[in-house]
MMTF fields as JSON, N, C-alpha, C and O atoms, coordinates in Angstrom:
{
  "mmtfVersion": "1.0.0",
  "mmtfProducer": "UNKNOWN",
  "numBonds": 227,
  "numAtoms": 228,
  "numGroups": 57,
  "numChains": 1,
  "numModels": 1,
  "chainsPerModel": [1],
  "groupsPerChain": [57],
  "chainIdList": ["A"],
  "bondAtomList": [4, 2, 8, 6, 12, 10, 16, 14, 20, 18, 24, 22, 28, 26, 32, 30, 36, 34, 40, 38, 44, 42, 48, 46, 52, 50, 56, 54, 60, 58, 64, 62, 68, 66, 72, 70, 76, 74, 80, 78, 84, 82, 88, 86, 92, 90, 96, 94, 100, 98, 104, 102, 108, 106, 112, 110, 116, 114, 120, 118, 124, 122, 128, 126, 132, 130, 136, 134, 140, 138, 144, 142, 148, 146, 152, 150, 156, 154, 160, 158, 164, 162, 168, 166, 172, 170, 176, 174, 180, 178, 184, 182, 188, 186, 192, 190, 196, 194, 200, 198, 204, 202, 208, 206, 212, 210, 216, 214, 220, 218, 224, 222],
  "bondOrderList": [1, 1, 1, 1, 1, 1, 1, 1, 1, 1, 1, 1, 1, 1, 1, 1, 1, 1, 1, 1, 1, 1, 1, 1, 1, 1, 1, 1, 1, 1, 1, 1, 1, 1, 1, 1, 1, 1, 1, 1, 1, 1, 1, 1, 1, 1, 1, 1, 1, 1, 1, 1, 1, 1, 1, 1],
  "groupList": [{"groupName": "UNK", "atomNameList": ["N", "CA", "C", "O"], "elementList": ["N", "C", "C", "O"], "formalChargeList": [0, 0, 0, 0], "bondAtomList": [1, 0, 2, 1, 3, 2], "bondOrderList": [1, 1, 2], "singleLetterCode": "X", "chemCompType": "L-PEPTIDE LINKING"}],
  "groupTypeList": [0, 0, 0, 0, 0, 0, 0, 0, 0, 0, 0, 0, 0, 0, 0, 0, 0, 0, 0, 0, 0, 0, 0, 0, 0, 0, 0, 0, 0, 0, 0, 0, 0, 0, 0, 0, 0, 0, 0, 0, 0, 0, 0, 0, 0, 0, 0, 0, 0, 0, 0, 0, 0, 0, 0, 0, 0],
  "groupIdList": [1, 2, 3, 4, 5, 6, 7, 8, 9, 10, 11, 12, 13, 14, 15, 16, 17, 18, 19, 20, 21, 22, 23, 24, 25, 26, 27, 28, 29, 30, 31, 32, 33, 34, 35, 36, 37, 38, 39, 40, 41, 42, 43, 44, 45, 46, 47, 48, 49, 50, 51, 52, 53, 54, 55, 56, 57],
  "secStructList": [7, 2, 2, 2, 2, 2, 2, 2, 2, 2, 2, 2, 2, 2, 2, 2, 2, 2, 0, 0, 0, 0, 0, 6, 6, 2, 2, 2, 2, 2, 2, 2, 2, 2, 2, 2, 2, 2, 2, 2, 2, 2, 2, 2, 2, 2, 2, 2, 2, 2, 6, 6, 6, 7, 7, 7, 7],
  "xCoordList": [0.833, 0.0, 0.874, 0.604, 1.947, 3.328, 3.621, 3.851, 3.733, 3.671, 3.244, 3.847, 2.069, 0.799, 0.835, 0.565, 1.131, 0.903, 2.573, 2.727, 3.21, 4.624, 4.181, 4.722, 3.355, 3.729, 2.546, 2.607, 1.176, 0.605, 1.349, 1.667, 1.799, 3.08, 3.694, 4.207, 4.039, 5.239, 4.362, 4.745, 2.953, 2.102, 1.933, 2.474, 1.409, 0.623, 1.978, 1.728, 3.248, 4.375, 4.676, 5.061, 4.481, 4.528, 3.387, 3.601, 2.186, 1.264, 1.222, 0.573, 1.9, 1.906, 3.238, 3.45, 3.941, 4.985, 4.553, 5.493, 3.605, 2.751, 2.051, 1.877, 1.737, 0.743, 1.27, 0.915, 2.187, 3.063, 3.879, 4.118, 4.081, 4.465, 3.469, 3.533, 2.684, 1.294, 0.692, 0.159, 1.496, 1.281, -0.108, -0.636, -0.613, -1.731, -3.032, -3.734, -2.901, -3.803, -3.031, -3.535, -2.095, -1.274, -1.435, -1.799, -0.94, -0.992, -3.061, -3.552, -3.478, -4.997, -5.479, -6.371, -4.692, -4.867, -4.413, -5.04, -2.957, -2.567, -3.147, -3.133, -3.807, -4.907, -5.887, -6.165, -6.295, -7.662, -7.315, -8.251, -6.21, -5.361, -5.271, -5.458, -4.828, -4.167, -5.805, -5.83, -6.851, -7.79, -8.628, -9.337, -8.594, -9.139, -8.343, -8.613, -7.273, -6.522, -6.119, -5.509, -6.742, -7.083, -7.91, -7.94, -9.069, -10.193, -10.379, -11.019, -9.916, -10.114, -9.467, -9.936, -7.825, -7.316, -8.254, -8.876, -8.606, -9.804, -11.017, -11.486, -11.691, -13.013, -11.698, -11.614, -10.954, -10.504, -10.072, -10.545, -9.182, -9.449, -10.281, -9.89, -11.784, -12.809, -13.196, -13.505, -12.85, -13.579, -12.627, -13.059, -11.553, -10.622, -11.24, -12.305, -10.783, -11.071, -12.61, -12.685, -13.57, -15.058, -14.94, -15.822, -13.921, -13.852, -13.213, -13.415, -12.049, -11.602, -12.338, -11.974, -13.369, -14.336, -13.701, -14.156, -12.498, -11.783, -13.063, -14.05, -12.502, -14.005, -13.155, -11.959, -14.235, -14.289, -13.467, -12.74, -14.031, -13.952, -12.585, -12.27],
  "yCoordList": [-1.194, 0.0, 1.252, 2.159, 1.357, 2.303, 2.417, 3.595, 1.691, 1.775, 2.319, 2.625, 2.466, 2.774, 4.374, 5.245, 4.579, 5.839, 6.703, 7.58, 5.843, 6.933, 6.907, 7.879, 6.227, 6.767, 7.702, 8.744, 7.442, 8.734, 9.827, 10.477, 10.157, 11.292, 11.597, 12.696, 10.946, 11.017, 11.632, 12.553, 10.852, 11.329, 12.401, 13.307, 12.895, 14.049, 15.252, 16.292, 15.083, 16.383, 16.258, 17.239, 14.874, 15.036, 15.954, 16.579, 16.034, 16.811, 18.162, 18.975, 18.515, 20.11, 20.527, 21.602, 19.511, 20.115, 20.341, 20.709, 20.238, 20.242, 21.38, 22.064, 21.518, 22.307, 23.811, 24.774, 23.756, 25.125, 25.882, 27.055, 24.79, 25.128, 25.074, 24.228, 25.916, 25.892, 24.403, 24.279, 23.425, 21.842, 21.3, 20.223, 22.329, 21.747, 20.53, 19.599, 20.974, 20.217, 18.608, 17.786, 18.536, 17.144, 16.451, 15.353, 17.768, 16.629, 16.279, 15.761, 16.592, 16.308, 15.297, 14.543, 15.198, 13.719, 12.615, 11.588, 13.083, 11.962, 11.628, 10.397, 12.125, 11.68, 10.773, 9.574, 11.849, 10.707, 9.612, 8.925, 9.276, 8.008, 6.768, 5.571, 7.646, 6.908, 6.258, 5.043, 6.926, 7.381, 6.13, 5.453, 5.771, 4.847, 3.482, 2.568, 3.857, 2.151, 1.746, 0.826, 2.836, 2.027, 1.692, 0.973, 2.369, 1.881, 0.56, -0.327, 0.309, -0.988, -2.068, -3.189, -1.386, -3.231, -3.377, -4.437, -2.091, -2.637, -3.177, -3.524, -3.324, -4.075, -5.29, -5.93, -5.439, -6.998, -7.423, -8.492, -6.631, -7.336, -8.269, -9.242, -7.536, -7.396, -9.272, -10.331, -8.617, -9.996, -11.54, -12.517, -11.191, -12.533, -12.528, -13.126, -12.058, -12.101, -13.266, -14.082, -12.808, -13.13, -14.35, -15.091, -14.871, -16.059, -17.097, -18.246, -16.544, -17.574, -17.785, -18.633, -17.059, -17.406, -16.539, -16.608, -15.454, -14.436, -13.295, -13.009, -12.833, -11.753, -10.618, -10.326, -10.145, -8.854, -7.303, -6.453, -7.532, -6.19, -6.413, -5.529],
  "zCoordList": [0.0, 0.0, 0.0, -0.787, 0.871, 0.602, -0.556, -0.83, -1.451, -2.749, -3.755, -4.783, -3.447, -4.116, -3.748, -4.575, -2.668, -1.958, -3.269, -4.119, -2.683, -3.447, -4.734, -5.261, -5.721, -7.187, -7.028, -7.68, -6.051, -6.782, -6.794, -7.79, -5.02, -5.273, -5.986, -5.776, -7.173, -7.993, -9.242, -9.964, -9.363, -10.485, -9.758, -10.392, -8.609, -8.594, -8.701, -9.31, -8.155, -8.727, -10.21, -10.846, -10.862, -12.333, -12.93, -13.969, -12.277, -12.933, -12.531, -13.19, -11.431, -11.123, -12.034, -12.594, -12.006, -12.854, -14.332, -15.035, -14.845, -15.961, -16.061, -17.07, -15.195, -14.914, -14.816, -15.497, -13.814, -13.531, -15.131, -15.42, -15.766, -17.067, -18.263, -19.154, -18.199, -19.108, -20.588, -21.691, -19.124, -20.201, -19.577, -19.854, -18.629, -18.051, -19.137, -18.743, -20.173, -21.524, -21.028, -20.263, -21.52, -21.478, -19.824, -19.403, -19.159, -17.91, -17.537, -16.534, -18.27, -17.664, -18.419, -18.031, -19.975, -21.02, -20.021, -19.765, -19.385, -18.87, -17.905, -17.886, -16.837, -15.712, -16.695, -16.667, -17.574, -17.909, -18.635, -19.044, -18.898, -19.463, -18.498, -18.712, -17.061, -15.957, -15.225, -15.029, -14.922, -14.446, -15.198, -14.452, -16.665, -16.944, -16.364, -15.585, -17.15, -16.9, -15.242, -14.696, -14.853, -13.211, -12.659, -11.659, -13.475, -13.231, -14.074, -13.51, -15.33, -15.781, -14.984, -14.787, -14.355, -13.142, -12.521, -12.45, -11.816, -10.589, -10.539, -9.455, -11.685, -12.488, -12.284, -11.236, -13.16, -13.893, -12.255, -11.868, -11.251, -10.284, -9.242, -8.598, -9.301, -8.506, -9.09, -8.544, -10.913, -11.508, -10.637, -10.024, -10.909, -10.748, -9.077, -8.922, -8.187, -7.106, -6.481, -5.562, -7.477, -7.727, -7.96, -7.525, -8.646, -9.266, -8.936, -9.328, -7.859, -7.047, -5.847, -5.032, -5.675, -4.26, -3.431, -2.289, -3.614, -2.652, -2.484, -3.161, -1.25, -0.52, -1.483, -1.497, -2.226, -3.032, -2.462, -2.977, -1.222, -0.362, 0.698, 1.494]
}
């Protein structure tokens, strides 16, 4: 979970650093890039999880 925690950090100064330099357009593609394909592990997780009889939650 430490893990998880340091790259958002790392995404969220990658995106101010975007931002502060009028790339704000790009760094907000790249959220909604990131924003999907995490929301798609976490569906495909939920699924596998479902399927080995593992508690969802």
């Amino acid at each position: 979970m430490l893990g998880w925690t340091l790259l958002f950090a790392i995404l969220a100064v990658v995106a101010g650093f975007f931002g502060f330099f009028s790339l704000a357009g790009i760094a907000a593609s790249i959220a909604k890039i990131l924003f999907l394909v995490f929301l798609v592990l976490l569906v495909v997780n939920f699924a596998i999880r479902a399927f080995r009889g593992d508690s969802v939650l």
